[in-house]
C-alpha positions in Angstrom: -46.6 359.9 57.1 -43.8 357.4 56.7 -45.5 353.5 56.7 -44.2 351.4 59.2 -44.3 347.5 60.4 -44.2 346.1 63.6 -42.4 342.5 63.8 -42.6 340.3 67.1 -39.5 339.0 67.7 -37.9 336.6 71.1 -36.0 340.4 72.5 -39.2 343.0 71.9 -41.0 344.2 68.8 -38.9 345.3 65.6 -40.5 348.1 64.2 -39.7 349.0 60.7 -40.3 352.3 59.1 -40.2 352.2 55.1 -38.9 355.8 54.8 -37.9 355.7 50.8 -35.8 353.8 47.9 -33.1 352.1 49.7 -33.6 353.9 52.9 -35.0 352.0 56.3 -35.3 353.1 59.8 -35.3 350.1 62.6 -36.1 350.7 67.0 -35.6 348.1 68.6 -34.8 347.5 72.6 -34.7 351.3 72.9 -31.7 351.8 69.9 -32.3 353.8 66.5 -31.0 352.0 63.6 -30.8 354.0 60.5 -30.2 352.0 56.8 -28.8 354.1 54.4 -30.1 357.7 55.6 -30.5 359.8 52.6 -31.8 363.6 52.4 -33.6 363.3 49.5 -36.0 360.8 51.2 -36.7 362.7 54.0 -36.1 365.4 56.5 -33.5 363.6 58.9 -33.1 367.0 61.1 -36.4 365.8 62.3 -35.4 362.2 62.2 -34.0 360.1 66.2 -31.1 360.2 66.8 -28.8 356.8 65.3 -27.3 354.7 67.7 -26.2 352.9 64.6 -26.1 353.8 61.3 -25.4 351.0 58.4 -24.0 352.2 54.6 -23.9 349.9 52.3 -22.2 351.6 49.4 -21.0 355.1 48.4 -23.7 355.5 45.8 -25.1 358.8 46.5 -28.4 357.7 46.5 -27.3 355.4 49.9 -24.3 357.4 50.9 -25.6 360.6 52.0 -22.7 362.4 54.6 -25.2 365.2 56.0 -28.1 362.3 56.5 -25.4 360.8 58.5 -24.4 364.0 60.3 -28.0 364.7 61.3 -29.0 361.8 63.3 -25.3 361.0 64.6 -24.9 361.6 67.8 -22.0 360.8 70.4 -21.5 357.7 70.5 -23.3 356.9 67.3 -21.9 353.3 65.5 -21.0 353.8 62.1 -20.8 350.4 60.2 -19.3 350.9 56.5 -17.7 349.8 53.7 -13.9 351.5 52.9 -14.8 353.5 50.3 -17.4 354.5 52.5 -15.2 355.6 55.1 -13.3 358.1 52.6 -16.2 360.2 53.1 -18.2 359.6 56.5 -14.7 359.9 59.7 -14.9 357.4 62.6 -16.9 354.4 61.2 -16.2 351.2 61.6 -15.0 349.1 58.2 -16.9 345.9 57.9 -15.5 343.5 54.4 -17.6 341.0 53.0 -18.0 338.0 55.4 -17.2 339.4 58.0 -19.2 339.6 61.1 -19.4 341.2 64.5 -20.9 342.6 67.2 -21.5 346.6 66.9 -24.3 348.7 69.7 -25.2 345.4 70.7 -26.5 344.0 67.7 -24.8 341.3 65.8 -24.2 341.7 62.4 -23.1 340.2 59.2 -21.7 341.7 55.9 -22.9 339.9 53.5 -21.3 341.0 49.8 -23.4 343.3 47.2 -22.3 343.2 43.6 -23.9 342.7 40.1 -23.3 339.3 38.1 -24.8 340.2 34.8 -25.9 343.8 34.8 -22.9 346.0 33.5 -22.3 349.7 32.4 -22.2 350.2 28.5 -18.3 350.0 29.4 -18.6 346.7 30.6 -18.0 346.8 34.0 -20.8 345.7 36.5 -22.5 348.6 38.3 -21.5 347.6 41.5 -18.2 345.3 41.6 -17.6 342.6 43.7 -15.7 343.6 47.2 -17.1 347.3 47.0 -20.5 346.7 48.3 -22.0 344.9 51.8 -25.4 343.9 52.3 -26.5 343.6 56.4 -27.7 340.9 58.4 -28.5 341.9 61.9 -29.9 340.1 64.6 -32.8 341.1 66.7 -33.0 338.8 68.9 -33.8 335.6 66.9 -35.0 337.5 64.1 -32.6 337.8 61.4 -33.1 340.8 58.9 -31.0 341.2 55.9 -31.0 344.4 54.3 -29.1 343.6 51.1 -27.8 346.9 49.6 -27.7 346.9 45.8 -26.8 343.8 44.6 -27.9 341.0 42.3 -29.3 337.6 43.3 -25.4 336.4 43.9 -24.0 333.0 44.8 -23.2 334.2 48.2 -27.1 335.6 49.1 -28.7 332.2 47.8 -26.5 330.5 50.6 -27.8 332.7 53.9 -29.6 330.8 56.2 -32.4 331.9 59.3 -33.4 335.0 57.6 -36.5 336.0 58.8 -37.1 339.6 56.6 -35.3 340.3 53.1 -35.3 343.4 51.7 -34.1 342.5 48.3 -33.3 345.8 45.3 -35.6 345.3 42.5 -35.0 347.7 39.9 -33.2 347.6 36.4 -30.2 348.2 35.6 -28.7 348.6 38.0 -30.0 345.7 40.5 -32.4 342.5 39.9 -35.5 342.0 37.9 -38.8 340.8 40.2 -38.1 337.2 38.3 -34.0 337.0 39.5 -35.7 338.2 43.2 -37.8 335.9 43.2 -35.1 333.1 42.2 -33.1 334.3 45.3 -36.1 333.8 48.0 -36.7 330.6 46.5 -33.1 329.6 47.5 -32.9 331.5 50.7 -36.7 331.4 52.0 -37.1 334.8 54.1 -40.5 334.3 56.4 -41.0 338.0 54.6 -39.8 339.7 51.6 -40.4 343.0 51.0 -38.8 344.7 47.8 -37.1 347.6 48.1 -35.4 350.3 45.8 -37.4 349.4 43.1 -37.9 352.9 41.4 -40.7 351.9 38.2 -40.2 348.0 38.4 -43.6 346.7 38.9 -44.3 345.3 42.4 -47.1 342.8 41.3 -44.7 340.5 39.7 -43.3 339.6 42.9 -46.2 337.6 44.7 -46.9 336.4 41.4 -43.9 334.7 41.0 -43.9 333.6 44.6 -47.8 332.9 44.8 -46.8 329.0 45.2 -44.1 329.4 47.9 -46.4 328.9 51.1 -43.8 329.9 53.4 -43.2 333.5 52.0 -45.0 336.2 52.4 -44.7 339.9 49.9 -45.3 342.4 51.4 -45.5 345.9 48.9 -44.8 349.2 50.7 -43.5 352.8 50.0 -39.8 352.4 48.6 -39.7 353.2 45.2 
């Protein structure tokens, strides 16, 4: 059984389901919001149905086209990045900073890119402009779902963010100490890690045990 968290929020309760890695399942007001479906997390034939799907970056471990086939439906929103779009038809292209509304939810693209973790080539492993990070609206809760990224300029600046879900594992994203720098600047009400593959999860409240007005919370995503 998949854990799951259920947030009160001003329009309904949010309920969060921690399926896997970088992979997140929303309901809210009726609607199926899928993060990143991915096969190798779980059995999406026996998954709802998306009335939205969000991709963050064509990684294949967040990019998955036939996770994405199996919970579409008609009418399904697709919000992508473009090199995304290359490989999932009929999504909608959303560039860092830009915002909109899509199934009724507004939502923000926030960018996702490394500062200081490269490939032995020396180019980051995720550049700037490729990559969004999500925040959506429920109501007047504000969830930001950041993709793979590092603990950039442009993250430290959100504002209202209720939940974080913030990468955690090295390479290729943040270590629990540059996580724990970003949620210092940005203050979710709730920071859970995600993505975090063998990084180890106890650093994190540690770090944070002196920031009152945060709360950790550890669940499935490795």
């Amino acid at each position: 059984m998949l854990e799951t968290d259920t947030i009160k929020t001003s329009a309904g309760d949010l309920k969060i389901t921690f399926v896997g890695h970088g992979t997140l399942m929303f309901v809210f007001g009726g609607k199926t919001i899928h993060a990143d479906p991915v096969s190798a997390e779980t059995d999406y034939a026996a998954m709802p149905k998306a009335d939205l799907i969000l991709v963050t970056h064509d990684h294949f471990d967040h990019l998955d086209p036939e996770a994405i086939a199996a919970v579409r439906k008609e009418g399904t929103a697709i919000v992508l990045t473009q090199r995304c779009a290359a490989k999932v038809r009929g999504g909608i292209v959303m560039k860092n900073g830009e915002a909109r509304e899509v199934a009724g939810l507004n939502i923000e693209a926030v960018p996702a890119y490394n500062v200081a973790h490269k490939r032995p080539d020396g180019n980051p492993f995720h550049p700037k402009g490729e990559g969004n990070g999500y925040v959506v609206a429920f109501g007047d809760t504000r969830v930001y779902i950041a993709g793979d990224t590092e603990n950039t300029p442009e993250m430290k600046a959100l504002k209202d963010i209720a939940i974080a879900f913030l990468p955690m594992n090295l390479p290729y994203t943040m270590t629990p100490e540059m996580v724990a720098d970003a949620a210092r600047a940005f203050r979710p009400r709730i920071l859970y890690p995600y993505h975090f593959g063998k990084t180890d999860t106890a650093q994190l409240p540690k770090l944070l045990s002196a920031e009152k007005g945060i709360e950790v919370r550890i669940r499935k995503m490795e």
